[in-house]
C-alpha positions, 0 to 999 in steps of 0.5 A, a space after each residue: 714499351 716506354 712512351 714515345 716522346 713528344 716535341 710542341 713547337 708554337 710557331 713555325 713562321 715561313 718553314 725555314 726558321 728555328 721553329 721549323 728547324 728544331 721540328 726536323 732536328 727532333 724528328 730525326 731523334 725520334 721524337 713525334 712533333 705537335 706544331 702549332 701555328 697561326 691560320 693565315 690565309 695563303 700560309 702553307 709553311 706549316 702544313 708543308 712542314 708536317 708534311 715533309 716529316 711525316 714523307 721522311 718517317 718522323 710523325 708530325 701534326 699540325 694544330 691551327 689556332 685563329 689567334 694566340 689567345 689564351 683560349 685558342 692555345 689551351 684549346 690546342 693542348 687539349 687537341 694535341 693530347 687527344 692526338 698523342 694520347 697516354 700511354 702511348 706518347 708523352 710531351 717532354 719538349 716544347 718550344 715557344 717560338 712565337 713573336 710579336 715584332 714592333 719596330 718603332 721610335 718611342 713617340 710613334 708607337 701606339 697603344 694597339 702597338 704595345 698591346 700586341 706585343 703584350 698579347 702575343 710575347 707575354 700573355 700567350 706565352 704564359 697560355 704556352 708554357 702553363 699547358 707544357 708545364 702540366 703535360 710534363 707533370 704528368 710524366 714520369 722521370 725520364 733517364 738518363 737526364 733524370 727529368 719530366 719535360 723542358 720547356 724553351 723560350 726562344 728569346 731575343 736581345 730585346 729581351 735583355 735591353 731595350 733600343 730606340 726603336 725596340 720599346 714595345 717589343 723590347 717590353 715584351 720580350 723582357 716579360 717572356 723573359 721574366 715568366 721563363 725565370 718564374 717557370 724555372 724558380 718555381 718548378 721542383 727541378 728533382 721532381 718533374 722539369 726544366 725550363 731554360 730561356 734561349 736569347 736569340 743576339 742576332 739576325 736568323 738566316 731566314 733565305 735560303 738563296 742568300 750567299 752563303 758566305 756572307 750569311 755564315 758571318 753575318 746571320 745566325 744559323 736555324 739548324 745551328 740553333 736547333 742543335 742548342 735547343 736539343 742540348 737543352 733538352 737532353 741536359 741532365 737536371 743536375 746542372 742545366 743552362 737556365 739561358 743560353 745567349 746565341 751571338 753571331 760573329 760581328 767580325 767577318 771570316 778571314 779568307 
C-alpha cells in the first residue's frame, strides 16, 4: 500500500487565511495535514482548524512552537515525523506561511524592528524549508509528477520592491525570496523536488462578513490561492513554475 501523503503548513494566522485554506483544500485531496503555529494565548484558530478536518474525515494535527526560532521549528519536524511515521506516511508538501509584518517610515523604524523581520521572514524560513527539504530526500519519486516533495513560500509584494513604509518588511521578504531561489537552484530536480515561491500582490480576504462584492474586486481569495498552491504542487517536475504572482484586479467588476 503506497504511503499517504503529508501537507506541513507553518502558519495558520486566525483560521481563515491561505494557510488554513490550503490545509482544508489538501485535505479534501487526500492528504494528512501537520500545522504548525504559534502558541499565543487566546489563540484557538489552529486547534480549531485541526479540529474541523479531522470531524469532516481528513486527519490533521497541531504542532505549537513557542517561537519560530531555529530551534522551536526543527524541534516540530522531529514531532511531525514521530506523528507521521514512515512507511506509513510521507511529507510531499509544505508550505511556509508565516510572516512577520512592519509597517513603518524608514526613520522610525528600530533595530528590534528589523530584526524581527529578519528572524521570522528569514532565518525561520530557512529552519522551515531545511526540514522540508530533508523529509523530501527521503521519499521515493512519486508519479505522475515524477517528483520528492515541494516546497512553497507564500511571498508577498514586498518581496519584489520596497514601499516608503514596507523597508524592514520588504528586507525580509526579499530574503524569503531569495532562500526560495536557492532552495530551487540547488536542488537536483530529476531526483527528489521542487521548490516554488508564491508572490501574494495584494490584500487577502481575511473577514468573512465582508460584502462580498466588493471584496471579489478588491481582496485576493484564500480558497483561490490554495487552488494555485495545489496546481504547484501536482506540476510535473519537467516544467514547474518557479514563482507565481497572484494580483487582485485594481479595476472593480462592470455591474
Amino acid at each position: 500500500m503506497a504511503s499517504k501523503r503529508v501537507l506541513v503548513v507553518a502558519g495558520i494566522g486566525n483560521g481563515i487565511g491561505t494557510g488554513a485554506a490550503t490545509a482544508r483544500l489538501f485535505a479534501k485531496e487526500g492528504y494528512s495535514v501537520a500545522l504548525v503555529g504559534r502558541e499565543r494565548p487566546g489563540s484557538k484558530a489552529a486547534n480549531n482548524l485541526a479540529k474541523e478536518i479531522n470531524q469532516e474525515g481528513g486527519q490533521a494535527a497541531l504542532f505549537t512552537v513557542p517561537s519560530y526560532s531555529h530551534e522551536d521549528i526543527t524541534s516540530a519536524w522531529s514531532s511531525i515525523h514521530s506523528h507521521f511515521p514512515k512507511p506509513d506516511y510521507s511529507i510531499r508538501a509544505a508550505l511556509f506561511n508565516v510572516g512577520q509584518g512592519v509597517w513603518k517610515r524608514f526613520l522610525d523604524v528600530t533595530p528590534e524592528d528589523v530584526q524581527a523581520s529578519l528572524q521570522t521572514n528569514v532565518a525561520a524560513a530557512f529552519a522551515f524549508s531545511r526540514g522540508a527539504v530533508l523529509s523530501f530526500k527521503e521519499n521515493d519519486i512519486e508519479e505522475p509528477n515524477g517528483k520528492r516533495g515541494a516546497l512553497i513560500f507564500t511571498g508577498a509584494t514586498a518581496g519584489m520592491r520596497g514601499n516608503v513604509t514596507t523597508s524592514a518588511f520588504a528586507a525580509g521578504k526579499f530574503g524569503a525570496r531569495a532562500l526560495a531561489q536557492v532552495w530551487l537552484k540547488s536542488s537536483e530536480r530529476t531526483i527528489f523536488t521542487s521548490h516554488m515561491s508564491a508572490i501574494i500582490d495584494g490584500v487577502i480576504q481575511l473577514d468573512p462578513n465582508a460584502d462580498e462584492s466588493t471584496s471579489q474586486d478588491t481582496r485576493l481569495d484564500p480558497d483561490s490561492i490554495a487552488s494555485s498552491y495545489l496546481f504547484l504542487v501536482n506540476q510535473h517536475r519537467s516544467a514547474w513554475t518557479a514563482e507565481l504572482d497572484r494580483k487582485f484586479s485594481h479595476k472593480k467588476a462592470p455591474k
